[in-house]
N, C-alpha and C positions, 0 to 999 in steps of 0.2 A: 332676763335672758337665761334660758335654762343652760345646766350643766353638761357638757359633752360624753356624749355615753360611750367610754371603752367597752364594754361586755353587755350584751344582752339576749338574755334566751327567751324565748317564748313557748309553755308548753312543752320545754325538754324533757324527752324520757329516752330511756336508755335499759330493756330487756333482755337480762339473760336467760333461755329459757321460761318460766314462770316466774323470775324474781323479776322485780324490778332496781334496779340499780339506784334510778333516778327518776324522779316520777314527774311529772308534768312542774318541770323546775321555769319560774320564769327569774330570771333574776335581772338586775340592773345594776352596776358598776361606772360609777362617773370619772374622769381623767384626774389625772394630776394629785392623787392622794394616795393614802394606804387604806388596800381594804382587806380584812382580816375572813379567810372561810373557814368556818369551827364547823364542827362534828364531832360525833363518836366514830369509833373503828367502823366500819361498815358504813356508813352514814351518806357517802356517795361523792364526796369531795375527789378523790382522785382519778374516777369516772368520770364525772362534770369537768374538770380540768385536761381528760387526754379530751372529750370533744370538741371542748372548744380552741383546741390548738389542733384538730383534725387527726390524732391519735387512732380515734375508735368513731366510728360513725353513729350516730344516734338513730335509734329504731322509731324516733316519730317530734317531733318538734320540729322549730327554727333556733338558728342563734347567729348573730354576729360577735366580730371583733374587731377592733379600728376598723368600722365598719362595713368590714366583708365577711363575707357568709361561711360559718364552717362548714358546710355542706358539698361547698364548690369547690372543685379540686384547685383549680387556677387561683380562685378568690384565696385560699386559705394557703396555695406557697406564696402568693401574694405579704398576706398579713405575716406570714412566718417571718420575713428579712425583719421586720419591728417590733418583735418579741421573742425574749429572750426566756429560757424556760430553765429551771430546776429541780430536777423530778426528787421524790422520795430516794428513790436507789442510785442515782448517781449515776448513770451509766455513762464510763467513759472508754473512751479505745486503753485498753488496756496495758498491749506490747509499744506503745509511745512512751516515750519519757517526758515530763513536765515541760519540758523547754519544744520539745517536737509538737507537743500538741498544742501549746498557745500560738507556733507558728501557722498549724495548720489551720488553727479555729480563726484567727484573725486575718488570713488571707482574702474570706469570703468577704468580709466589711472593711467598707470604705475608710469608715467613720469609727473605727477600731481607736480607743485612749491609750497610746503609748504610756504617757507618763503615768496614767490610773494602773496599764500595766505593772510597771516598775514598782509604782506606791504598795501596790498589794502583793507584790511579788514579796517583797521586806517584808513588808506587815505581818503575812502569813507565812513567813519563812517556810516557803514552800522549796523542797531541793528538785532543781532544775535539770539535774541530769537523770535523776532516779524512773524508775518505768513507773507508769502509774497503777501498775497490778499491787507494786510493790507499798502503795503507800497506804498509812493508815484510812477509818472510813472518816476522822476528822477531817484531814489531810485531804479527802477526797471530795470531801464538801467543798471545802476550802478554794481546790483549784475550780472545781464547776460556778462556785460563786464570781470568781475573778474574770472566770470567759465569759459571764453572766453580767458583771456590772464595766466590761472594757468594752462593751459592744453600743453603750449608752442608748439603751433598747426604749420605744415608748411607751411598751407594757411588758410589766418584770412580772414572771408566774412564777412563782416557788410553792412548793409542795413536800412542808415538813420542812423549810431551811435549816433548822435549829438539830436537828436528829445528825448525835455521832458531834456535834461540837463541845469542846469546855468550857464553864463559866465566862473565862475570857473572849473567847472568841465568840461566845452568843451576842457578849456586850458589841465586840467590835461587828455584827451581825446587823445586830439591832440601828448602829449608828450610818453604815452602810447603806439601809433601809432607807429613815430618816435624810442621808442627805440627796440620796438616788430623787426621791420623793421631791424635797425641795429645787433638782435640778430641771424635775421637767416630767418625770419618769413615773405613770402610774404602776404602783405595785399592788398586784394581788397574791396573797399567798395565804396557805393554809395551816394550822399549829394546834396542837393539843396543848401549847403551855400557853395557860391561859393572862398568869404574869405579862408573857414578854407583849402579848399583845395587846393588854390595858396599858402600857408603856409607848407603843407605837403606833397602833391603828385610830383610825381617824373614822373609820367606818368599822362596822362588822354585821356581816351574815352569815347565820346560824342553821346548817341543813339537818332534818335529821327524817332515818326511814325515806332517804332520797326525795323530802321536798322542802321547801324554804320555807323555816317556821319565825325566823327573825331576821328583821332587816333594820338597821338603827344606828344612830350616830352616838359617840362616846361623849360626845356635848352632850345630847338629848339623854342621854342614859344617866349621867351627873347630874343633869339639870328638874330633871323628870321623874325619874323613876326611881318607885316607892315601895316599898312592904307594907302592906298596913294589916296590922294583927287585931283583929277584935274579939272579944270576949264577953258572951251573953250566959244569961243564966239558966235560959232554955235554949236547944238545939234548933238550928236555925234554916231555912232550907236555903240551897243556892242559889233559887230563880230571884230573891229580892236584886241580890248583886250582880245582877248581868246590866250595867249602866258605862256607859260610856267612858276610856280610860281605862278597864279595867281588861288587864291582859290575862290573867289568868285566878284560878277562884281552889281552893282547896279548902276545908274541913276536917278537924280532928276533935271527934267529940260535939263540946258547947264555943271550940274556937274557929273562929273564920279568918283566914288568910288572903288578902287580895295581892295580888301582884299588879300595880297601875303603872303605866308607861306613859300618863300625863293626868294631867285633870284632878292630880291628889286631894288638892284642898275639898276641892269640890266634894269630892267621893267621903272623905272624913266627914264633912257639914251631913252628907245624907246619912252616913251611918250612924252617925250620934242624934239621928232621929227615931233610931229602931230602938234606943233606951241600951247601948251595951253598955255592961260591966268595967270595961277597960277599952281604951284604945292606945294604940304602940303603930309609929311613925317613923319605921327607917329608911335612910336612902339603900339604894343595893348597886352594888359592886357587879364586874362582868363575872366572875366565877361564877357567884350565886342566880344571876338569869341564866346562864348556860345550864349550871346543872338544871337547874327548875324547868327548862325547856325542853331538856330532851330525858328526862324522867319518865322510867313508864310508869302507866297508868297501874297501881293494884289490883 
């Protein structure tokens, strides 16, 4: 039985002028886990995320969410009531004060967590009388996270959660994450640290230049994927290594570098047929696929 698909685009693109934002993005998101969207600055993560919560309308694709369409005005306040969002900038009513606005914000849901209230009220000793113009941009995360995880939403979008928090509160962020995950609650959210989300996510996909160049499980990434370095005594060309498993191929000099995403053994057996000098067998970490990924070309 296949896995139930919270997000799926098809062919998403999203044009400003001549740029394109997001390019013919398809992507696929399954329920009940963490899934991580990495990019660089510009890379189209927080594009892809206003349309598929119906923010910004996309200039040519499809895509749903709990399975309605963000396209459709109706469909998309529809899916809004079961997702809950947290944008980069925090945008919160401002002339409120902490206690006015979790009244106001919880009036809308039913199914609003008093006591998840409370818990994180302490937690984040966030001051309840203060106006919220007034409060730090930690402090500001802080309360948009609390309206975010009291609503006990089916799909949590965060964009940038971590940005303006302190070591501690990332931790208390991260475990957040984690138990939202384990209660029922898929989370997708987007981060430039690349730590916290080899710590949490379960999945990750990797956009860059607005299209989807990685999509992969952090099983299959420990499990699987290899650096393999070889080393001949004459200069080598790249078409030998284009064989199956092999994600990416670079060259420096008489050295060949493959990037494999499975099939390592295999690919070692063939390359110690070509007579190299050396061969070097590392696993690789999520930092180092990311960078490698969205590297430009020389």
């Amino acid at each position: 039985m296949s896995e139930p698909r919270v997000i799926e685009t098809h062919e998403l693109t999203k044009r400003f002028g001549t740029f394109d934002a997001v390019r013919s993005l398809s992507l696929r998101v399954t329920g009940q886990r963490i899934t991580a969207f990495l990019g660089r600055n510009g890379a189209g993560k927080s594009t892809t995320i206003k349309m598929l919560l119906g923010m910004t309308h996309p200039t040519s694709g499809t895509g749903t969410v709990l399975g309605r369409s963000i396209i459709d005005a109706r469909a998309n306040t529809e899916m809004r009531r079961e997702v809950a969002y947290v944008g980069e900038d925090k945008q919160l009513y401002g002339y409120m004060t902490v206690e006015q606005l979790i009244r106001f914000t919880k009036s809308f849901y039913r199914d609003w967590q008093p006591e998840a209230e409370q818990r994180l009220l302490k937690q984040y000793q966030l001051p309840q009388k203060r106006k919220v113009k007034a409060l730090s941009k930690g402090m500001r995360t802080k309360l948009a996270l609390l309206l975010a995880f009291c609503r006990r939403p089916a799909l949590l979008i965060l964009d940038e959660p971590s940005e303006g928090l302190d070591p501690v509160s990332i931790e208390e962020l991260l475990q957040a994450l984690v138990t939202a995950a384990a209660d029922g609650t898929t989370v997708f959210f987007s981060s430039h640290q690349i730590a916290e989300v080899e710590r949490v996510a379960e999945h990750v996909c990797i956009i860059d230049h607005g299209q989807l160049a990685m999509n992969f499980s952090l099983e299959d990434m420990r499990e699987q994927y290899r650096r393999i370095t070889l080393g001949f005594a004459e200069q080598q060309p790249t078409e030998k290594f284009r064989i199956h498993g092999i994600q990416q191929i670079r060259t420096s000099g008489r050295q060949v570098i493959l990037l494999a995403n499975q099939n390592a053994d295999a690919i070692v057996e063939l390359a110690r047929t070509m007579e190299p000098v050396s061969v070097d067998v590392a696993p690789m970490g999520l930092r180092e696929i990311f960078l490698e990924t969205v590297k430009e070309e020389s």
